[in-house]
C-alpha positions in Angstrom: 0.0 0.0 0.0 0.9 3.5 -0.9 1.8 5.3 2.4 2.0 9.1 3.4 3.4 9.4 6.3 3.3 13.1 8.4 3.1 12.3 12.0 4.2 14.7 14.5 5.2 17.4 11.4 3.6 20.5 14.0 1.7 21.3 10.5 -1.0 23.2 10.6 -2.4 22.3 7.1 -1.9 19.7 5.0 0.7 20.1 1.9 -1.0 20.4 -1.4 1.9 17.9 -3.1 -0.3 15.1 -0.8 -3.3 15.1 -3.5 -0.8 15.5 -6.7 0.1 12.2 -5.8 -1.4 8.9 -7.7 -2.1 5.4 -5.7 -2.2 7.0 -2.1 -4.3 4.2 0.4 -2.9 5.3 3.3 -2.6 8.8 5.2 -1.2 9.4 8.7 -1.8 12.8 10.0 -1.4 12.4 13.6 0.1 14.8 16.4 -0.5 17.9 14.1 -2.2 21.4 14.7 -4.7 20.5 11.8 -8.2 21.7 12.2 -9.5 21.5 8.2 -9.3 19.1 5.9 -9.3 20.5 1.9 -11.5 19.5 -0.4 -8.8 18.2 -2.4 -8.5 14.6 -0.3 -11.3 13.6 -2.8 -8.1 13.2 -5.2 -7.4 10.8 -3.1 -10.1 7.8 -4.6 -8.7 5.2 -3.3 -7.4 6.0 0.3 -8.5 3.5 2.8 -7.1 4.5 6.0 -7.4 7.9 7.1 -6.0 8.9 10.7 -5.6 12.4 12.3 -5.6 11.7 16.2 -4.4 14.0 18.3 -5.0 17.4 16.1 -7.5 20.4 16.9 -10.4 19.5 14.6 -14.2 20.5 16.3 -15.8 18.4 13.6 -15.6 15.8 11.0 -14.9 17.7 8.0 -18.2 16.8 5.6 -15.6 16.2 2.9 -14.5 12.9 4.3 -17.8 11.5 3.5 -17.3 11.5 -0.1 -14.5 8.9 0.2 -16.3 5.5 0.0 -13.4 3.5 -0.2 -12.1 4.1 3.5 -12.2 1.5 5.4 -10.5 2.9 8.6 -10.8 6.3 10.5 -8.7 7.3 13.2 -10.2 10.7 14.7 -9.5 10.0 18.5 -8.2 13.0 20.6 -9.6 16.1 19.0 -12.3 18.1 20.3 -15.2 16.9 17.8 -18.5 17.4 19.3 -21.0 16.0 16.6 -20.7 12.9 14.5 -22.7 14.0 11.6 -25.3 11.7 10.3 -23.5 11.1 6.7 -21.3 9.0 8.8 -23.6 6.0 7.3 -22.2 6.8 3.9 -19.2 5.0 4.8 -20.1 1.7 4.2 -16.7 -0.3 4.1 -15.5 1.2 7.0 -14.5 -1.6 9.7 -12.7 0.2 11.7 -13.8 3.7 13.4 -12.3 5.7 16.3 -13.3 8.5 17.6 -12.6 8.2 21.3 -11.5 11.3 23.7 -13.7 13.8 22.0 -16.8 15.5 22.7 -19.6 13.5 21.4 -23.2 13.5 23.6 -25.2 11.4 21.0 -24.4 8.7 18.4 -26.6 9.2 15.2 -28.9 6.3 14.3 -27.1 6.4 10.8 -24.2 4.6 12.5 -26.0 1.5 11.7 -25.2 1.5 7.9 -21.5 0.5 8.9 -22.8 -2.8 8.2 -19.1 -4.1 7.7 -17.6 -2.3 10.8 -15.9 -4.3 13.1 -13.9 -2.0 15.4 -16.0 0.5 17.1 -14.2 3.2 19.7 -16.9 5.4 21.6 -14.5 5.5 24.8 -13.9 9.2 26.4 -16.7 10.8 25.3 -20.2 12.6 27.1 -23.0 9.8 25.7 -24.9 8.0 28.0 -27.1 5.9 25.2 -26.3 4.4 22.0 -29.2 4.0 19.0 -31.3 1.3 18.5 -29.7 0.8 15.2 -26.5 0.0 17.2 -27.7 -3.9 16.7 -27.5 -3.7 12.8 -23.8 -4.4 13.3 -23.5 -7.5 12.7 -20.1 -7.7 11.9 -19.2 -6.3 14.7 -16.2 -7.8 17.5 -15.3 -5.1 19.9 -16.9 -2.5 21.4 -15.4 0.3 23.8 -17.8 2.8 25.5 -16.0 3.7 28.4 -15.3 6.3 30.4 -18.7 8.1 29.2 -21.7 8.4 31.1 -24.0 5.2 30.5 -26.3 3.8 33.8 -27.0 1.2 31.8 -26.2 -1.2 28.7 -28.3 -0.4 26.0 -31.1 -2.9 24.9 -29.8 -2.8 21.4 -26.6 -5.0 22.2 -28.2 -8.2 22.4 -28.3 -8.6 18.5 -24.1 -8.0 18.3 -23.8 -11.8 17.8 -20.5 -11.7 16.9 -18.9 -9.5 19.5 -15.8 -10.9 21.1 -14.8 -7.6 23.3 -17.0 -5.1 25.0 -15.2 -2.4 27.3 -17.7 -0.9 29.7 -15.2 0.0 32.5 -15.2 4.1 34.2 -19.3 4.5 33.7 -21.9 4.9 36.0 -23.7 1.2 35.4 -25.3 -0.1 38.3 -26.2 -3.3 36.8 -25.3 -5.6 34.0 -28.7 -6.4 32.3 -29.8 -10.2 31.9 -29.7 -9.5 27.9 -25.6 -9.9 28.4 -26.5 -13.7 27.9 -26.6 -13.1 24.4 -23.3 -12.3 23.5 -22.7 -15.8 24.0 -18.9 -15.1 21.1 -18.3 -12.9 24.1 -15.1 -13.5 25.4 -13.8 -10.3 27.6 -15.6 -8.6 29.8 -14.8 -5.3 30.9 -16.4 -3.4 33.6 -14.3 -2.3 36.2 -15.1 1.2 38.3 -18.4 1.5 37.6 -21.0 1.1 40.5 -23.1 -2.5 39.6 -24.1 -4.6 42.4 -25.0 -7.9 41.4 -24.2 -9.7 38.1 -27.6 -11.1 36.3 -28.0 -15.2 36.3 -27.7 -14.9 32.7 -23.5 -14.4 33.1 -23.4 -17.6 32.8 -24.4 -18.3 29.8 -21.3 -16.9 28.7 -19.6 -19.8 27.8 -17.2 -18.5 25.6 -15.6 -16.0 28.3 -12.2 -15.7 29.1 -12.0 -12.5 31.0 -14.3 -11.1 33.3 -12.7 -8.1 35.0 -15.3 -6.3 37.3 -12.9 -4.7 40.1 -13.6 -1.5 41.9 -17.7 -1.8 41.5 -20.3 -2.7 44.3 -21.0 -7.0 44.0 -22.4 -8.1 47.4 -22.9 -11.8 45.9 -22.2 -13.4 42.8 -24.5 -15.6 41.1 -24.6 -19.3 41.3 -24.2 -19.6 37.5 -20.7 -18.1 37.4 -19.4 -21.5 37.7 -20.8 -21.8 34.0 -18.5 -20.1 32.7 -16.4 -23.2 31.7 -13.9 -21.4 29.7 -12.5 -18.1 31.9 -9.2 -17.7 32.7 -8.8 -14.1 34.7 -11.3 -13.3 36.9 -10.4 -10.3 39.1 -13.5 -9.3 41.4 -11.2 -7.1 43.5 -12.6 -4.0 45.3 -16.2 -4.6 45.8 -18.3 -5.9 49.2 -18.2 -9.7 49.0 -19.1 -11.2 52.0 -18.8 -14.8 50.4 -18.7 -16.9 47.3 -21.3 -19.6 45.6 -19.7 -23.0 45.3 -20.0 -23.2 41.9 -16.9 -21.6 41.8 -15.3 -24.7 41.8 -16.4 -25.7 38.8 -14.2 -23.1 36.7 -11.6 -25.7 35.9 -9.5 -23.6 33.3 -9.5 -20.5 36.0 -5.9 -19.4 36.1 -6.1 -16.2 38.0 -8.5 -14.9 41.0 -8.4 -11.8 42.5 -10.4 -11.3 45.4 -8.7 -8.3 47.0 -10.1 -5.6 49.1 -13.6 -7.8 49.9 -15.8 -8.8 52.6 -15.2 -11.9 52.3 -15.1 -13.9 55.8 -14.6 -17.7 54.4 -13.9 -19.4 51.3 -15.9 -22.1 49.8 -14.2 -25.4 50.1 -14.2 -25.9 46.3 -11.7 -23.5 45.2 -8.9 -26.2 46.0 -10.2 -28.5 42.6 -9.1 -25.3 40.4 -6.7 -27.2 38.8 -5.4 -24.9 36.5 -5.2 -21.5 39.5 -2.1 -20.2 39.0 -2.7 -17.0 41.5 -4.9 -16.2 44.0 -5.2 -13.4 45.8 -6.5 -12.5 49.1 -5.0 -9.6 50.6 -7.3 -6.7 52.2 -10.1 -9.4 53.2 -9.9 -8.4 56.8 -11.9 -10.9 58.8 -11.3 -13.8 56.4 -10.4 -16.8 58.0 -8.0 -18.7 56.2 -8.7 -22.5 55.3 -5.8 -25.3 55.5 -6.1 -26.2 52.1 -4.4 -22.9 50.8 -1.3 -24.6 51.5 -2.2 -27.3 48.9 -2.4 -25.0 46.4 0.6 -23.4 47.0 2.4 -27.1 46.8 0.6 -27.1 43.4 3.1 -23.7 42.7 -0.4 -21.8 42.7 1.1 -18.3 43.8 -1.3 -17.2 46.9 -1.2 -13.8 48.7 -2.9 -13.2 51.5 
């Protein structure tokens, strides 16, 4: 692929010899002063990916949506406050970023994208997403946080294919049953938000590898997270666990546990058949009584701090 190259060139616009030249797919404008875009990238008809992070742009210029061949838009880290609805005009875009700006709203157009896989929402003011969110069916990750959701949108169920959703540094004080349906799922991210209990339907999550939920407000965990027959990390660190369901026992491919800074005041019996625990952790559990059997696992070179 023809490459232009201008990162971190303190421009302020971009050189006119960029659109004299012929074959150009790919065009790196980050760590600029830019703030306009010439109508003259239209020269440019058959540039895929476009990315101008960290510039001083207020908008997406209107110009950009005249170049159907992109398939990639990097526009993190400006100060954009609207994503205008021509967005949907993109239709081979898979990948789209446009995290750290100053978007409140998502327009329902976004659901055209109908090849996007990539989708970067993180840093942002929106507390909902559009219905027509679950028209991306092609979708595999998914980052919305630090924003200002209370809870997942509805619309999410229908993202079959999602592998990764980043939730973490919202306001969620629940996960909704509908979760269960991203049953591709396989991280989970959703640390320092403020959810209390996790839905039965987590464990229908079969495909899970991660579930990170630190720093929220769990007072019990379901029965059915010893479903979740494939997860490697869980770290459940900084919440108000007072105890933990036996099932636990059943997550046989478990390989780290982090139960810091909890409530917890005994373990369940069935944590010694993780086979596979490499690391457990315990530390900041202030009235937990610790059981005989930890020393088995550490004989098993299972690391264990408590």
């Amino acid at each position: 692929m023809n490459t232009i190259n201008l990162i971190g060139q303190n421009l302020n616009s971009i050189p006119n010899e960029v659109f004299t030249q012929d074959g150009i797919s790919i065009l790196w404008l980050d760590k600029n002063n830019l703030h306009h875009i010439p109508e003259e990238i239209t020269l440019l008809a058959k540039l895929k990916i476009l990315s101008f992070y960290k510039n001083q742009f207020d908008n997406l210029p209107s110009i950009l949506f005249n170049l159907r061949s992109l398939t990639r838009i990097n526009a993190s880290a400006n100060n954009i406050e609207v994503l205008p609805e021509e967005i949907g005009n993109l239709d081979k875009l898979e990948v789209l970023d446009i995290q750290h700006n100053k978007l409140k709203s998502i327009p329902p157009t976004i659901g055209k994208l109908k090849n996007l896989i990539y989708l970067y929402l993180g840093g942002n003011q929106l507390s909902k997403l559009p219905d027509s969110i679950a028209n991306l069916k092609h979708l595999k990750y998914l980052n919305i946080t630090y924003n200002k959701f209370l809870q997942l949108p509805e619309s999410i169920k229908y993202l079959e294919n999602l592998i990764e959703l980043r939730v973490y540094n919202n306001n969620l004080l629940s996960l909704p049953e509908i979760i269960g349906e991203l049953v591709n799922l396989k991280e989970l991210h959703a640390m320092d938000n403020k959810i209390n209990c996790l839905p039965e339907a987590i464990g229908k999550l079969i495909n899970l590898r991660k579930l990170i939920i630190s720093n929220n407000q769990l007072e019990r965990l379901p029965d059915s997270i010893g479903s979740l027959i494939n997860i490697t990390d869980l770290d459940l660190r900084t919440n108000k666990l007072t105890e933990l369901p036996e099932t636990i026992g059943n997550l046989k491919t478990l390989r780290f546990l982090d139960l810091r800074e909890n409530r917890l005041v005994k373990l369940p019996d069935s944590i010694q058949s993780l086979s596979s625990l490499e690391k457990l952790d315990l530390r900041l559990n202030k009235e937990l009584i610790l059981p005989a059997w930890l020393k088995t696992l550490e004989k098993r070179n299972c690391t264990v701090f408590y």
